[in-house]
Backbone as JSON, one array per atom type, in Angstrom:
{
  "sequence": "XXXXXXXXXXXXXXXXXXXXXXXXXXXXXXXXXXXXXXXXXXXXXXXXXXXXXXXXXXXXXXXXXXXXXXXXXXXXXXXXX",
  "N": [[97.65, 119.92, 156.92], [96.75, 120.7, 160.29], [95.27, 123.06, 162.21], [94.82, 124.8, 165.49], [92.83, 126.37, 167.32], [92.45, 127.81, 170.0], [89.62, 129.02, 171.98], [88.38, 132.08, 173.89], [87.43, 131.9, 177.09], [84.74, 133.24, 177.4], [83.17, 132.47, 175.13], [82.17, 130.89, 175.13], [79.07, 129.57, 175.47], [76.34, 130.26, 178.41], [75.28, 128.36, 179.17], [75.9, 126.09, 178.28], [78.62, 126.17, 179.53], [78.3, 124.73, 182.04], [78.94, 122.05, 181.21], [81.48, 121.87, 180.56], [83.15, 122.4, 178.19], [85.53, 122.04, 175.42], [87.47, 124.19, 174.86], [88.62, 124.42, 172.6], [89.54, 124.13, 169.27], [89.79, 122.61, 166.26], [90.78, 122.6, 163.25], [90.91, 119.93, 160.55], [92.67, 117.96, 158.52], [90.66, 115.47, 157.01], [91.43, 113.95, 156.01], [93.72, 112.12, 154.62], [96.51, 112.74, 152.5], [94.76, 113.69, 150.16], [95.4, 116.36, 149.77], [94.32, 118.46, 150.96], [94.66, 121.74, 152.98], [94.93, 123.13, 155.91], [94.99, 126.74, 157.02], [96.11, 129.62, 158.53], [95.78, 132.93, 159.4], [96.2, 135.91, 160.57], [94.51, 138.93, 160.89], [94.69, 142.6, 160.76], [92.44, 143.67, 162.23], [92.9, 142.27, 163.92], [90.94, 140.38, 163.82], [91.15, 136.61, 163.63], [91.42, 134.41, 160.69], [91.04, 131.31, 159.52], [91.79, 129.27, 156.71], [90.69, 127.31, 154.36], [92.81, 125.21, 151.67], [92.26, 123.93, 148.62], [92.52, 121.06, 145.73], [90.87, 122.81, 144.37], [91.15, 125.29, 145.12], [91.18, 127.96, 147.26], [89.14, 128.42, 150.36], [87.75, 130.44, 152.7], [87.6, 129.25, 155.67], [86.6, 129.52, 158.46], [85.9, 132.46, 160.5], [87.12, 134.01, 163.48], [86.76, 136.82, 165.37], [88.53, 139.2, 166.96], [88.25, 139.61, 169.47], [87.28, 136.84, 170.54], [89.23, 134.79, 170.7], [91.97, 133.36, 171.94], [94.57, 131.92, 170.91], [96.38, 130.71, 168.44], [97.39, 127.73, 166.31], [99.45, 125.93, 164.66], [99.9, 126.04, 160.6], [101.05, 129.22, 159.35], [99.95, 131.39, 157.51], [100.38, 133.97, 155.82], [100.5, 134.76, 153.53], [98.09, 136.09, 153.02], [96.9, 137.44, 154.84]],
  "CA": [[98.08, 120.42, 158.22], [95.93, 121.38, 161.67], [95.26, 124.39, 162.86], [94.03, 124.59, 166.14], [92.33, 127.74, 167.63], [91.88, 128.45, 171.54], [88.5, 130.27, 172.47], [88.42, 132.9, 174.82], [86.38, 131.13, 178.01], [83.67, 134.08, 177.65], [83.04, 132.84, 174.13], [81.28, 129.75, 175.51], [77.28, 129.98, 175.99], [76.5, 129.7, 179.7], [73.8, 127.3, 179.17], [77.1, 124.93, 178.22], [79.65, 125.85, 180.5], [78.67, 123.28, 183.06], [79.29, 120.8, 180.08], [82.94, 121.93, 180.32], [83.16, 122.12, 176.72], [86.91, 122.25, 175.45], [87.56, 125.75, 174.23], [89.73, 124.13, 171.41], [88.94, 123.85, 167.67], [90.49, 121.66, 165.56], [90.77, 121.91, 161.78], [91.89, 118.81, 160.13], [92.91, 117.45, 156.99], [90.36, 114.1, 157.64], [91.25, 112.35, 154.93], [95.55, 112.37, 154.62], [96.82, 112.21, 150.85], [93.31, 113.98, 149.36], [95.46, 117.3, 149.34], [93.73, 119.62, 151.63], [95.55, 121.82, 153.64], [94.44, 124.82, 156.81], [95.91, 127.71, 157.64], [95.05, 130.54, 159.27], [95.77, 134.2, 159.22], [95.79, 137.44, 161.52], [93.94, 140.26, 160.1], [95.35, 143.96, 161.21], [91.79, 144.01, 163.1], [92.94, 140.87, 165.18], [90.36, 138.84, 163.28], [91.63, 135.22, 163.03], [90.94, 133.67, 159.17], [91.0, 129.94, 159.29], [91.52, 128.97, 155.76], [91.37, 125.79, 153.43], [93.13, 125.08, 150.33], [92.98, 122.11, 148.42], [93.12, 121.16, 144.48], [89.87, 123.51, 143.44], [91.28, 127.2, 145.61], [91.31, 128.78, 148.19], [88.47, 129.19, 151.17], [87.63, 130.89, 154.18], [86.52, 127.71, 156.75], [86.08, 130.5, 159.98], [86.41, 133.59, 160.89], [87.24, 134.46, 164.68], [86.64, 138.21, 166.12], [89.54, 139.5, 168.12], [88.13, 139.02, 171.42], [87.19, 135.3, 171.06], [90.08, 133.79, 170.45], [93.69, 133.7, 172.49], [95.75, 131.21, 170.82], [96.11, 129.37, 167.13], [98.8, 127.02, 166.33], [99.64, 125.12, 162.74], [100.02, 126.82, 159.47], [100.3, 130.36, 159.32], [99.55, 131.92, 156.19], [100.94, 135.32, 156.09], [100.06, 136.04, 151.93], [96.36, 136.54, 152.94], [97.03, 138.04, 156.55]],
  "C": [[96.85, 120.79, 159.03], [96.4, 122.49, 161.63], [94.42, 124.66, 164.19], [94.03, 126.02, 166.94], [91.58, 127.48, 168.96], [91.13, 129.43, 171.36], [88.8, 130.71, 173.85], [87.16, 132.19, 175.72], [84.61, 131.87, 177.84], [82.8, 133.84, 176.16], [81.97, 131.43, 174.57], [80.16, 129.84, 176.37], [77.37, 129.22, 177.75], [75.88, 128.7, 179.72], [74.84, 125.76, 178.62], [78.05, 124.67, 178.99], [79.36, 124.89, 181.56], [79.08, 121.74, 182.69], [80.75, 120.37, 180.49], [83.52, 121.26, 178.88], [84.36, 122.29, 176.5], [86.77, 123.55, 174.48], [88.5, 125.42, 173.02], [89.23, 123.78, 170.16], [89.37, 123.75, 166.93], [90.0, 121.64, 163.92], [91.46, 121.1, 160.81], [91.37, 118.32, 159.03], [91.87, 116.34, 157.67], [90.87, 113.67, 156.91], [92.92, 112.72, 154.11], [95.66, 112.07, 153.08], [95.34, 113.35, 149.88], [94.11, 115.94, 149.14], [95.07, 118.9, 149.98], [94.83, 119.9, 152.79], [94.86, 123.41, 154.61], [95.59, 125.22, 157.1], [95.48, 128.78, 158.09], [96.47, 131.54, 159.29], [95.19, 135.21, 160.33], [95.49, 138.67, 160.9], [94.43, 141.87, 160.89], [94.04, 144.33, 162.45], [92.02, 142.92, 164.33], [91.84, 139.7, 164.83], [91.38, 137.69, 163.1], [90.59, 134.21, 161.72], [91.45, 132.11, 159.17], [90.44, 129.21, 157.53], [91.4, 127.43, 154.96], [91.78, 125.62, 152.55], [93.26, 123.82, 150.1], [92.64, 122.07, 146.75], [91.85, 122.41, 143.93], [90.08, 125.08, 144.22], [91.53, 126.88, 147.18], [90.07, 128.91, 149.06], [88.54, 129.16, 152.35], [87.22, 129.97, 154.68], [86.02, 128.79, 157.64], [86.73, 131.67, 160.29], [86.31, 134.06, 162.2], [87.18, 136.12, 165.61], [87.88, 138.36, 166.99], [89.45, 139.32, 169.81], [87.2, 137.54, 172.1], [88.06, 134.07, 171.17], [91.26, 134.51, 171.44], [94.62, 132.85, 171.69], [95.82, 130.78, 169.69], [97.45, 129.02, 167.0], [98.39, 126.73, 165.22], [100.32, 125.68, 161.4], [99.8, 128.18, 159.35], [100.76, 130.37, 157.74], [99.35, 133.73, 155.74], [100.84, 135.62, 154.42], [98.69, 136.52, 151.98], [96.23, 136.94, 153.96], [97.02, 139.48, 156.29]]
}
């Protein structure tokens, strides 16, 4: 599964914004069938945990601060939230 995580506009270096970089961040299975799977998690501080699991555990891929992120979609994962 995806999980895709909206940044907060202020989270993007100025020295890029004229790029018009997409504030969107995409974690994806690449490789379909191999087992891997994201999900992501809201921490009580408003951290967002972007996790991976696939046949060898459990890990953290990213961890988001409460005031860089507005939005995640995909898999939530509410036993490690």
């Amino acid at each position: 599964m995806t999980v895709h995580v909206t940044l907060l506009p202020a989270t993007i270096p100025a020295h890029l914004q004229q790029a018009a970089p997409s504030r969107v961040r995409d974690f994806n299975d690449d490789h379909p069938g191999e087992g891997v799977r994201y999900t992501y998690s809201v921490k009580g501080s408003g951290s967002l945990v972007i996790s991976r699991q696939d046949s060898n555990g459990h890990v953290v891929e990213a961890v988001f601060g409460p005031s860089a992120w507005e939005e995640a979609s995909g898999d939530l994962n509410s036993a490690i939230g």
